[in-house]
C-alpha positions as semicolon CSV with decimal commas, in nm:
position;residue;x (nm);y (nm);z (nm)
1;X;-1,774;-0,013;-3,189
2;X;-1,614;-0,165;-2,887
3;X;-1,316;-0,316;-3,091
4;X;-1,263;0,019;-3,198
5;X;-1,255;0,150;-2,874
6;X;-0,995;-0,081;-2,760
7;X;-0,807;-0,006;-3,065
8;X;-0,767;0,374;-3,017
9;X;-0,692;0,318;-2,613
10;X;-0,393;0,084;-2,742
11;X;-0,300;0,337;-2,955
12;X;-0,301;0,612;-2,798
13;X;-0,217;0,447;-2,420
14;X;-0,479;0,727;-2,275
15;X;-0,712;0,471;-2,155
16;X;-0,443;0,278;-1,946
17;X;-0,336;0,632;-1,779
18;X;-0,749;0,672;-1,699
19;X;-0,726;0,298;-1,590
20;X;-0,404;0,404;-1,392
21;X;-0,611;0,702;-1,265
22;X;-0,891;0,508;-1,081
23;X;-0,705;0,243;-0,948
24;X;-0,502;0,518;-0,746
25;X;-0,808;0,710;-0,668
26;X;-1,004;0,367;-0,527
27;X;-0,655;0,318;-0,315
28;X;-0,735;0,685;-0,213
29;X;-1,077;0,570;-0,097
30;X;-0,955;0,285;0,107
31;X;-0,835;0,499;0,427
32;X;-1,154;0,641;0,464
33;X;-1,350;0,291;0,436
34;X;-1,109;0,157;0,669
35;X;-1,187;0,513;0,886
36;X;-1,539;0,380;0,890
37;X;-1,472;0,056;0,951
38;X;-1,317;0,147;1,304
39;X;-1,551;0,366;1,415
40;X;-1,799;0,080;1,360
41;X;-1,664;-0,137;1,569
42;X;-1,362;-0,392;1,393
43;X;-0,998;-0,365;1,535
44;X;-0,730;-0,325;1,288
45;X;-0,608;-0,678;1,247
46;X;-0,989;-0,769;1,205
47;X;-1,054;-0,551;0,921
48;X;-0,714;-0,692;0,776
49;X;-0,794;-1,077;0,775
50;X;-1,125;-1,030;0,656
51;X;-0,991;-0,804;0,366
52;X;-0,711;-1,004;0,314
53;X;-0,912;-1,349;0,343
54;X;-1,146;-1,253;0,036
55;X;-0,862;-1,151;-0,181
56;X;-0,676;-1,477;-0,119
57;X;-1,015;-1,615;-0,167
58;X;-1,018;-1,409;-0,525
59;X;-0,676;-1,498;-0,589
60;X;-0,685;-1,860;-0,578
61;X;-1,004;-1,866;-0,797
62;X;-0,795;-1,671;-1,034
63;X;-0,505;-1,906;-0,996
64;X;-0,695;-2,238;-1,083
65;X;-0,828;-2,062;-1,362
66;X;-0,496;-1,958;-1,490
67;X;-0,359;-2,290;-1,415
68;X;0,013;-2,313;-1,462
69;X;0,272;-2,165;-1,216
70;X;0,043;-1,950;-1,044
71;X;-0,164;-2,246;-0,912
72;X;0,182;-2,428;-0,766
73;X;0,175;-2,461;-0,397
74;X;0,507;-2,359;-0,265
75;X;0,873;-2,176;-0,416
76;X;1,141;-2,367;-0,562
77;X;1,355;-2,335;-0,174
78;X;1,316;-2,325;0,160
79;X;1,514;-1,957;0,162
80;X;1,255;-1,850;-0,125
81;X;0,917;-1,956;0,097
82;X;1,066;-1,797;0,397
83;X;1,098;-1,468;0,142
84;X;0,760;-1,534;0,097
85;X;0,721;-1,529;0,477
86;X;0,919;-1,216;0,514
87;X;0,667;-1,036;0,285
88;X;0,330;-1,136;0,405
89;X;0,500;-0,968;0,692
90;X;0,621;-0,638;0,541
91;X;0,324;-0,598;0,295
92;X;0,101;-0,759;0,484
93;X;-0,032;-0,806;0,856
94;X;0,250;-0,590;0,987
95;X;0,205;-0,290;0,712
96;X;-0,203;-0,289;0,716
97;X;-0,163;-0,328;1,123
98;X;0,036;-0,004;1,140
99;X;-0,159;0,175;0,877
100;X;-0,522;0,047;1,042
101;X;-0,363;0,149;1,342
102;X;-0,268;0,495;1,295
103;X;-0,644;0,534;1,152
104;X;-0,720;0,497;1,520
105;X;-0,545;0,749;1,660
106;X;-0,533;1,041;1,327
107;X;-0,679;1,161;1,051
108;X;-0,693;0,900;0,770
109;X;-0,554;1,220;0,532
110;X;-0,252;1,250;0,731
111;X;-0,220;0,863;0,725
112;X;-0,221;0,885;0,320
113;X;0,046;1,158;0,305
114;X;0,246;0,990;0,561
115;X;0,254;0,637;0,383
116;X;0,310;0,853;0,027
117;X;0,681;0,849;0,168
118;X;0,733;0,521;0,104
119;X;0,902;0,527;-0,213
120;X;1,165;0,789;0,011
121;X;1,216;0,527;0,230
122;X;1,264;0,254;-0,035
123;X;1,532;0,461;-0,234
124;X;1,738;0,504;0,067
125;X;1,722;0,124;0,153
126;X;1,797;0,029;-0,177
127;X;2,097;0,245;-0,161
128;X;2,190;0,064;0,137
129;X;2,138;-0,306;0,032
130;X;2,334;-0,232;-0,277
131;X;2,624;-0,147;-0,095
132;X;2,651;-0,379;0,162
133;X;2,441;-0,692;-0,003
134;X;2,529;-0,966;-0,238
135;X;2,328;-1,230;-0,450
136;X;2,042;-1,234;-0,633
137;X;1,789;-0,988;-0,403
138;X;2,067;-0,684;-0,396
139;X;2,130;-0,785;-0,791
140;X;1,824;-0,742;-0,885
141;X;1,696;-0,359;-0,732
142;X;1,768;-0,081;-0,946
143;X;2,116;0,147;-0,930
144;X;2,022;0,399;-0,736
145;X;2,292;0,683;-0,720
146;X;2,328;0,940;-0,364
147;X;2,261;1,254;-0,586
148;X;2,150;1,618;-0,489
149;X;1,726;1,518;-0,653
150;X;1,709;1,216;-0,354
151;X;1,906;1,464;-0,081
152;X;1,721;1,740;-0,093
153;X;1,393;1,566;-0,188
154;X;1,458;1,367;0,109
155;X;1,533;1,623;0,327
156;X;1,242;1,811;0,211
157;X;0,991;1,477;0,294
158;X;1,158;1,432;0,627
159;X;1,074;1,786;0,677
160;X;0,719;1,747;0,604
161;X;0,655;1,457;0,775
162;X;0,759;1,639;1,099
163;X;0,556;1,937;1,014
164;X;0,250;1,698;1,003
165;X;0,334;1,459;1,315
166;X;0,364;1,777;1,534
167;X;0,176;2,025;1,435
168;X;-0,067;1,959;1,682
169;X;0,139;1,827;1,951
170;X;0,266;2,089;2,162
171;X;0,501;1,961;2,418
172;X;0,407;1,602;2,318
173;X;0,713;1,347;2,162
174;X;0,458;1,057;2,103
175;X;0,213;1,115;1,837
176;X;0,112;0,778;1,785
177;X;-0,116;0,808;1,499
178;X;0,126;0,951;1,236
179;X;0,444;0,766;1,394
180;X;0,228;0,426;1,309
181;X;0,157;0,552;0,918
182;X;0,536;0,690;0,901
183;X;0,556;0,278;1,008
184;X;0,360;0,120;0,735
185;X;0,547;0,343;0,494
186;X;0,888;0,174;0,607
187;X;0,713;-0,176;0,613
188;X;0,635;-0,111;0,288
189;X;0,963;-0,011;0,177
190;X;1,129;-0,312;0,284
191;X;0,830;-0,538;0,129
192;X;0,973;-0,334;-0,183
193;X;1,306;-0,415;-0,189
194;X;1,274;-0,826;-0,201
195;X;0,902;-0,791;-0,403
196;X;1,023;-0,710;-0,759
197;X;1,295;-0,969;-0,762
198;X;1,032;-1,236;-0,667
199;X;0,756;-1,128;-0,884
200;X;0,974;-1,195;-1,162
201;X;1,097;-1,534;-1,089
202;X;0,765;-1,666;-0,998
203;X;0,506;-1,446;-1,140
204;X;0,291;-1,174;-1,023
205;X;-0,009;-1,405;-0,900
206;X;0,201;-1,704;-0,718
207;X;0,417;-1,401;-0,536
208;X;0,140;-1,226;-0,448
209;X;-0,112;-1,493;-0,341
210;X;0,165;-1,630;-0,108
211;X;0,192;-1,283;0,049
212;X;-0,173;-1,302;0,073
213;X;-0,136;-1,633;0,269
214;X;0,129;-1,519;0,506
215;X;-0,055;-1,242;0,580
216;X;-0,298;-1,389;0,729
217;X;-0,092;-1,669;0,870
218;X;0,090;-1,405;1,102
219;X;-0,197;-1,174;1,133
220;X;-0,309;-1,407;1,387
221;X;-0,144;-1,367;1,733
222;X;-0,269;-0,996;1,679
223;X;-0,662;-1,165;1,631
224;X;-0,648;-1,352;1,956
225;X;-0,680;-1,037;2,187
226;X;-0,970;-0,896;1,934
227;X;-1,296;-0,802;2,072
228;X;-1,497;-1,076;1,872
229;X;-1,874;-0,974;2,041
230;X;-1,827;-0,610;1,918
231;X;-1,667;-0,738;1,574
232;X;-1,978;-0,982;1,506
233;X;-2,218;-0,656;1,638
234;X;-2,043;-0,476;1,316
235;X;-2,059;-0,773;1,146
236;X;-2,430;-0,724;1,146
237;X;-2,432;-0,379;0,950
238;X;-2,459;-0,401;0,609
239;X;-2,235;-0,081;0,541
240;X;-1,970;-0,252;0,688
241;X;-2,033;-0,578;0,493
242;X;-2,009;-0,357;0,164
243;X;-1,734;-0,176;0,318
244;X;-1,536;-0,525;0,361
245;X;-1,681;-0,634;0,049
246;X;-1,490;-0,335;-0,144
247;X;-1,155;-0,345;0,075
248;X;-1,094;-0,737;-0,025
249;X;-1,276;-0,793;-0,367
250;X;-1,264;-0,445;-0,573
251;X;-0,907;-0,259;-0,350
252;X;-0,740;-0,596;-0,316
253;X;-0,791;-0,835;-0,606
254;X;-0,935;-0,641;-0,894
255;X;-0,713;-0,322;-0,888
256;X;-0,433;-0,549;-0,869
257;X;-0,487;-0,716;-1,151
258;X;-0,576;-0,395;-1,310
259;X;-0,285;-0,253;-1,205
260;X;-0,058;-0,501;-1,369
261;X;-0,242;-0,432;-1,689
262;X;-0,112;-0,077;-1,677
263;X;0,215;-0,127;-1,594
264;X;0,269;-0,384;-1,873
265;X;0,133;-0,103;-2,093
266;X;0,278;0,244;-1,928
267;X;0,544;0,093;-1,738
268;X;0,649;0,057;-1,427
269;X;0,792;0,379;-1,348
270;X;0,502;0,632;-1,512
271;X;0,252;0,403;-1,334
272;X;0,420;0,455;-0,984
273;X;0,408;0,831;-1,065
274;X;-0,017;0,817;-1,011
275;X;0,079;0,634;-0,648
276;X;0,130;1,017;-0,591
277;X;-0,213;1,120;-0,642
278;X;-0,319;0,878;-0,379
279;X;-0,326;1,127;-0,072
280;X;-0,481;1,373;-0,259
281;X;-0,808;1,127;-0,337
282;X;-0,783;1,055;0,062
283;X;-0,776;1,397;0,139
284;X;-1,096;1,487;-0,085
285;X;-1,343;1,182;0,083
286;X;-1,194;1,239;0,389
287;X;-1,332;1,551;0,390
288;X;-1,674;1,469;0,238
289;X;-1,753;1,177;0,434
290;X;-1,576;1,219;0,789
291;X;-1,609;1,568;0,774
292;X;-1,187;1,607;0,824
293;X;-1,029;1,952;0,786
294;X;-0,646;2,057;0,718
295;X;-0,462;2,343;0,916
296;X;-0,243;2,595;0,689
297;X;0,088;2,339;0,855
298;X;-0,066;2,038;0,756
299;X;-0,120;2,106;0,462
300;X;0,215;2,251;0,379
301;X;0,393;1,952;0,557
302;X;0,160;1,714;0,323
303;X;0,264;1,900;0,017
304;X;0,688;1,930;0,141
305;X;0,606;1,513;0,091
306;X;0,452;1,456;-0,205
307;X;0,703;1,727;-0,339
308;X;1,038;1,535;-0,172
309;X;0,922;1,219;-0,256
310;X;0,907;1,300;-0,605
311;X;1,199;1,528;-0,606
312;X;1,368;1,205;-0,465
313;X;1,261;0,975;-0,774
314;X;1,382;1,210;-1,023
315;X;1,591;1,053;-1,289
């Protein structure tokens, strides 16, 4: 029965889009855990290295079992490894740090919608290193043209992102919560641009366990100043162990092997189309759980971009 199961979702490619459908929707989830997380006590860059210190954890027990490449120690160069470095920055400690930060400070649905605009923010940069870049890195991202779908959806986005950072901030220039997720989403970008090109010289699982490592590596200067007393109170509470236990193990590690499942099968581009469904998962716990509500701006800036950023993608 089961082989015939597996049969008709090859077939027909509808289980890998329901696959692709809760991976995004557990992604969705992970603001509000995170939410929880604070309120309970751990700092930002504490719920990162714990998160990111049982999916390197995962990873390398994944590696050794895969043997091969994957379980090599370092790149090929010295310019490679400090690639490596460069994106256990960008996707790591520095874009969880801004995103965990701005969880502090705002609603984790405005956080979502805010870091949706990442794939705005990587088209424009792309743009940009194509023009002015040479080698392998600028060779290597896709041929992005300046065309009327990426202006306006980008001026739409733009647009929406301002409608959401001030909406409540009469008279106030320095909403910190939504500035911080508008950061992550540019980390994120630039962990983007130098990602795909490395992924495909060294594999999926060597690129991303190294950005696992230097994650952590660099995650902590930002530990030292951590209120450890309060962390190991949290510590104690076994919703925040399952909490942590679901951020590293089931977000981390097992929807990203998932993911790369789906994308081998649906391909790369109609699997970053569910990324867009994302803030709308956020938006729905959010609401159940912490009890978060939307004004009539919000929610209008929220959907100006989801609707840019895809307007922006359009082929």
């Amino acid at each position: 029965m089961l082989s015939v199961i597996n049969e008709l979702m090859n077939k027909s490619l509808l289980g890998f889009h329901a696959l692709a459908l809760l991976v995004v929707a557990i992604w969705g989830v992970t603001f509000v855990c995170t939410k929880l997380l604070i309120a309970a006590g751990l700092m930002p860059a504490q719920i990162f290295a714990i998160r990111f210190a049982l999916a390197y954890l995962g990873i390398w027990a994944v590696c050794l079992f895969r043997k091969g490449q994957a379980s090599r120690l370092f790149a090929d160069t010295v310019l490679d490894e400090a690639i490596f470095v460069f994106l256990g920055i960008t996707g790591g400690s520095f874009y969880f740090l801004t995103e965990n930060t701005a969880l502090v400070y705002t609603q984790a649905c405005n956080v979502a919608f805010l870091v949706c605009s990442a794939p705005l923010f990587t088209a424009l940069l792309t743009i940009v290193v194509k023009r002015f870049a040479k080698g392998r890195i600028a060779e290597g991202l896709e041929d992005i043209r300046l065309r009327w779908p990426l202006i306006v959806g980008t001026i739409l986005a733009l647009g929406g992102m301002a409608m959401v950072v001030f909406e409540r901030q009469t008279l106030q220039l320095s909403p910190k919560g939504d500035l911080f997720a508008i950061g992550a989403a540019v980390c994120w970008a630039l962990y983007s641009i130098f990602m795909a090109q490395m992924t495909s010289q060294y594999g999926a699982l060597f690129a991303t366990r190294k950005v696992f490592f230097y994650g952590l590596l660099t995650i902590i200067p930002f530990l030292l100043n951590g209120d450890r007393a309060t962390a190991l109170s949290a510590l104690s509470q076994p919703s925040v162990i399952l909490n942590l236990l679901f951020l590293g193990l089931v977000a981390s590690l097992a929807c990203f092997i998932v993911w790369n499942k789906v994308m081998s099968k649906l391909g790369n581009f109609t699997s970053t189309c569910y990324v867009y469904l994302n803030p709308f998962f956020t938006l729905v716990t959010s609401m159940i759980i912490l009890g978060e509500r939307m004004t009539l701006v919000s929610a209008a800036g929220s959907l100006a971009i989801v609707l840019g950023v895809i307007l922006s993608g359009k082929k």
